[in-house]
C-alpha positions in Angstrom: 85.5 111.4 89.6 85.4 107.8 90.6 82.1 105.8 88.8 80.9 102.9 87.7 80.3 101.8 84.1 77.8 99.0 83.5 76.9 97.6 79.7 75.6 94.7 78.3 76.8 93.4 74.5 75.9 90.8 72.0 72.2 91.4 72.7 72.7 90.6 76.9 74.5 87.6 76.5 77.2 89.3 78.2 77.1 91.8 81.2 80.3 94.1 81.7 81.4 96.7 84.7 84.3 99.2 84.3 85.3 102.0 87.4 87.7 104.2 88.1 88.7 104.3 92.1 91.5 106.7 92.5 89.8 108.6 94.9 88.4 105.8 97.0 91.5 104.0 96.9 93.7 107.7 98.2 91.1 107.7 100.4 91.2 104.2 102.5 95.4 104.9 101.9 95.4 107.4 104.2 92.9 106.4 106.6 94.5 103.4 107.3 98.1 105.1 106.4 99.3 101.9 103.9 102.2 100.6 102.2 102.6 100.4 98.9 101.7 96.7 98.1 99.0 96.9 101.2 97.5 99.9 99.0 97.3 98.1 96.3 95.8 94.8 97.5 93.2 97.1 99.4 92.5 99.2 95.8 91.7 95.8 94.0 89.6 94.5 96.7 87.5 98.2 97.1 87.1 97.9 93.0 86.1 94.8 93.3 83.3 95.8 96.0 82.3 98.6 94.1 81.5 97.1 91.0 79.8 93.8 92.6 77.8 96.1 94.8 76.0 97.5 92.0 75.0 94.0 91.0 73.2 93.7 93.7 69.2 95.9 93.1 67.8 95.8 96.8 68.5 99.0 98.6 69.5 97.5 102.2 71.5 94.9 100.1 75.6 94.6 101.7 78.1 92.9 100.0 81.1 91.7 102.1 84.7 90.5 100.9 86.8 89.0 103.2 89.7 87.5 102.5 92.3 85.4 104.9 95.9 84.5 104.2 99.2 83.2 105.5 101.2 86.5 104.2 102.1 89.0 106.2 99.6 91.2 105.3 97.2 88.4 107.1 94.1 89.9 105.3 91.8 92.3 104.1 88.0 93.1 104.6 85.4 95.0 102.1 81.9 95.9 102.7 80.0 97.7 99.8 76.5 99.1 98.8 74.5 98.8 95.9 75.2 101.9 95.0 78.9 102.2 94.7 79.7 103.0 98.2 82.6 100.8 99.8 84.3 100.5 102.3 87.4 98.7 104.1 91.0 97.7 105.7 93.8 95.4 105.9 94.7 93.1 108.7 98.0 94.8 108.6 98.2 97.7 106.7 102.3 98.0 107.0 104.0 95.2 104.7 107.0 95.7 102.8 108.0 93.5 99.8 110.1 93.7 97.0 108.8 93.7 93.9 108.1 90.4 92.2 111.0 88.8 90.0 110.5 89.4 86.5 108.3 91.7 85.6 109.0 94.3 89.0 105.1 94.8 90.1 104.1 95.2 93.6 103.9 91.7 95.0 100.2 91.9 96.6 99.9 87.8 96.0 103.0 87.3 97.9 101.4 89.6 100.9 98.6 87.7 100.7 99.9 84.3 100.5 97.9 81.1 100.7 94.3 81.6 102.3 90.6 81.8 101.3 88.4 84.3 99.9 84.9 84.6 101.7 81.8 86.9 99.9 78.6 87.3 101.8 75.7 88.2 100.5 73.4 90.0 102.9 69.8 90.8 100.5 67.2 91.1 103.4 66.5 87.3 103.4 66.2 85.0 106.8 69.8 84.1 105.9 72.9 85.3 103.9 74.5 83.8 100.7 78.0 82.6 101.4 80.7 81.3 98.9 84.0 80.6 100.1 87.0 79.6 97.7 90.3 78.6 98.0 92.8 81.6 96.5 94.1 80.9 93.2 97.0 83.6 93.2 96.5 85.9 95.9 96.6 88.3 93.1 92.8 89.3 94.2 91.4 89.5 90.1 92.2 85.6 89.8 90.8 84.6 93.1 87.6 86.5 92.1 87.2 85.1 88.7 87.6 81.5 90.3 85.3 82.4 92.6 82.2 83.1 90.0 83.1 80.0 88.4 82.8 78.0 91.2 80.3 79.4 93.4 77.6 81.2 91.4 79.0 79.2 88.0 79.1 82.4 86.0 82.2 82.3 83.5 83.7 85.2 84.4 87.1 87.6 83.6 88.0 90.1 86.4 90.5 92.5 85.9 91.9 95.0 88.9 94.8 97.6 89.0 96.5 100.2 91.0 99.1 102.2 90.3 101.2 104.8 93.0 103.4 107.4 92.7 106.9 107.7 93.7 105.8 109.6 96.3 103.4 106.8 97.8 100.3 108.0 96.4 97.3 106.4 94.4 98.2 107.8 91.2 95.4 105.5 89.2 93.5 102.7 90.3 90.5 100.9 88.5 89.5 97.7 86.8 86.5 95.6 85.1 84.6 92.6 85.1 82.7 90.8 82.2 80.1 87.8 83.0 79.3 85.3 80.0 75.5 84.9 80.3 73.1 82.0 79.5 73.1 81.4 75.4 76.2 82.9 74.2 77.4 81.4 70.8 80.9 80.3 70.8 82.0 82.9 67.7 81.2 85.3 70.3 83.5 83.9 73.2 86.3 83.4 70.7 85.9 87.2 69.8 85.8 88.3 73.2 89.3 86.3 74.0 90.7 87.7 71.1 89.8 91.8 72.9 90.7 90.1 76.5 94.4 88.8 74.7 95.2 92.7 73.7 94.6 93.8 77.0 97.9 93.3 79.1 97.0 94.5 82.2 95.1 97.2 84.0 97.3 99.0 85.3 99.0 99.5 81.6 95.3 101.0 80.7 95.3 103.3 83.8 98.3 104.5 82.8 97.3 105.3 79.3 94.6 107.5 80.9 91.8 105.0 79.4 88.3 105.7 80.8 85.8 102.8 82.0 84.4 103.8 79.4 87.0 103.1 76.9 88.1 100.2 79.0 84.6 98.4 77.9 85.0 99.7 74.1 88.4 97.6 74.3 87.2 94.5 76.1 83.8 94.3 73.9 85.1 95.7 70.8 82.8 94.3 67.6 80.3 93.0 70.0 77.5 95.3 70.2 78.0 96.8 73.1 75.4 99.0 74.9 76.2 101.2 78.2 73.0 100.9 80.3 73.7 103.5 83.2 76.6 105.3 84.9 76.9 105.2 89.0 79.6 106.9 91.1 81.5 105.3 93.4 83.1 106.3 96.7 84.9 105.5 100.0 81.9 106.1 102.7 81.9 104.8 106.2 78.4 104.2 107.8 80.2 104.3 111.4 78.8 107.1 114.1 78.1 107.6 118.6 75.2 105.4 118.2 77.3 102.5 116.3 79.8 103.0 118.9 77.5 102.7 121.7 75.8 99.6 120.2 79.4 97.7 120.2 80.4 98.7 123.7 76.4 97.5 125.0 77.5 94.4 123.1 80.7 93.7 125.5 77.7 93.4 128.7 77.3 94.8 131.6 80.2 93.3 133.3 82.8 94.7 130.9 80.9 97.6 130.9 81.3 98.3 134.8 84.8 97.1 134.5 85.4 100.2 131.9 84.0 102.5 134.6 85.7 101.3 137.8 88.7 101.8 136.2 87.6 105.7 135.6 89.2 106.4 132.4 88.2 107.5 129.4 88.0 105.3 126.3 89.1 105.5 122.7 86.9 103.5 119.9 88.6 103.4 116.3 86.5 102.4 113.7 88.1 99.4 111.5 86.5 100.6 108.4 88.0 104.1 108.1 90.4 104.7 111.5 88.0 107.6 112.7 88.4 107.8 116.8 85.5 107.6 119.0 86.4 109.0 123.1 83.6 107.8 125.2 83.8 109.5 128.8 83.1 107.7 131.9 79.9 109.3 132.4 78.9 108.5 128.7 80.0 104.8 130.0 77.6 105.1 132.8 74.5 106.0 131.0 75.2 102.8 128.9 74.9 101.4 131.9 71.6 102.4 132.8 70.1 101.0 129.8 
């Protein structure tokens, strides 16, 4: 079952997150029907969500990663919750690569390209918190551990991984991030570099089976570490009739009566998770009552 691992170590000078997302990852793969590198890319970016979401303590809080590049897959979009529920899609969800030179991973940096990486911050206050960055790598963990360095100034390690089946499938997918908080002694920060140097990548620790759980005993090993709570996460779209309805009130009257003149019925997808929406004409007209 996908969840979210949260801990603190060293007496709270350092916060840490672990998840598992192989379900929530299969999930947004078929909704949006992905190729293997899009998949991936997608997978970090959903991990991400979730574990950042959960930062976040306000109920009616929304997180939103967006990230823009030059690639071909042109971008992706994630919104979470603070309570581990995500959501999200690529720009194009049907790239094909070959793998990158040397060590034969899917290339999601080189599908990404050169671009930006956008997080708002929506916590029920007269306006959001934005931070935009430049991306590092494209590789989605990099860009996100330059991003809490330069925006919120929190030294940072982010680590994200997917890993499919021959068959196309999300056979693992997880990751972590640990946050260096005010105070911490510098024997402390050498000790964690020394845990962070063992770890080769995520997707090596997926595929050894490891557990969030075990993923923070490896990254905090020898520093005290305390799990404070455990949260599931999960692929769930808010969309529904009545979001539909708001969006097509939203084009105005004009494109509204232009929908009905034409007297056909009309399909609505839903970015987030590809669900179809068929609005009649007569629905139409009602809207137009309004």
């Amino acid at each position: 079952m996908d969840h979210i691992v949260r801990a603190t170590a060293d007496n709270e000078h350092i916060r840490a997150f672990a998840a598992t997302t192989k379900d929530l990852t299969e999930t947004a793969r078929k909704s949006h029907n992905t190729s293997p590198v899009v998949t991936a890319a997608l997978g970090r970016l959903l991990t991400a969500g979730a574990m950042m979401g959960i930062m976040m303590k306000g109920d009616e809080d929304v997180l939103t990663l967006s990230i823009r590049g030059e690639g071909a897959m042109q971008g992706l979009t994630v919104t979470a919750d603070s309570k581990g529920n995500v959501k999200g899609y690529p720009l194009e969800p049907l790239v094909l690569l070959p793998p990158r030179e040397g060590d034969h991973k899917l290339d999601v940096g080189g599908a990404i390209g050169r671009g930006t990486l956008r997080v708002i911050k929506d916590l029920g206050l007269k306006e959001p918190y934005i931070g935009e960055v430049d991306l590092v790598t494209g590789e989605i963990a990099d860009d996100l551990t330059y991003y809490f360095a330069q925006s919120e100034q929190i030294p940072s390690t982010v680590g994200l991984g997917v890993l499919m089946n021959k068959n196309n499938t999300v056979a693992a997918a997880g990751g972590f991030i640990v946050q260096l908080m005010p105070g911490v002694a510098d024997p402390v920060i050498d000790a964690l570099e020394a845990n962070l140097k063992k770890v080769t990548s995520v997707t090596e620790l997926l595929a050894q089976g490891k557990t969030p759980e075990e993923m923070l005993e490896l990254l905090l090993d020898g520093l005290g570490m305390t799990v404070l709570d455990t949260s599931p996460a999960a692929f769930k779209c808010d969309c529904s009739p009545a979001r539909i309805e708001r969006a097509l009130l939203a084009a105005g009257r004009e494109e509204l009566q232009h929908m009905v003149e034409e007297g056909r019925e009309i399909e609505m997808v839903c970015s987030f998770c590809g669900k179809k929406y068929i609005v009649s004409v007569d629905e139409l007209k009602k809207l137009l009552r309004y």
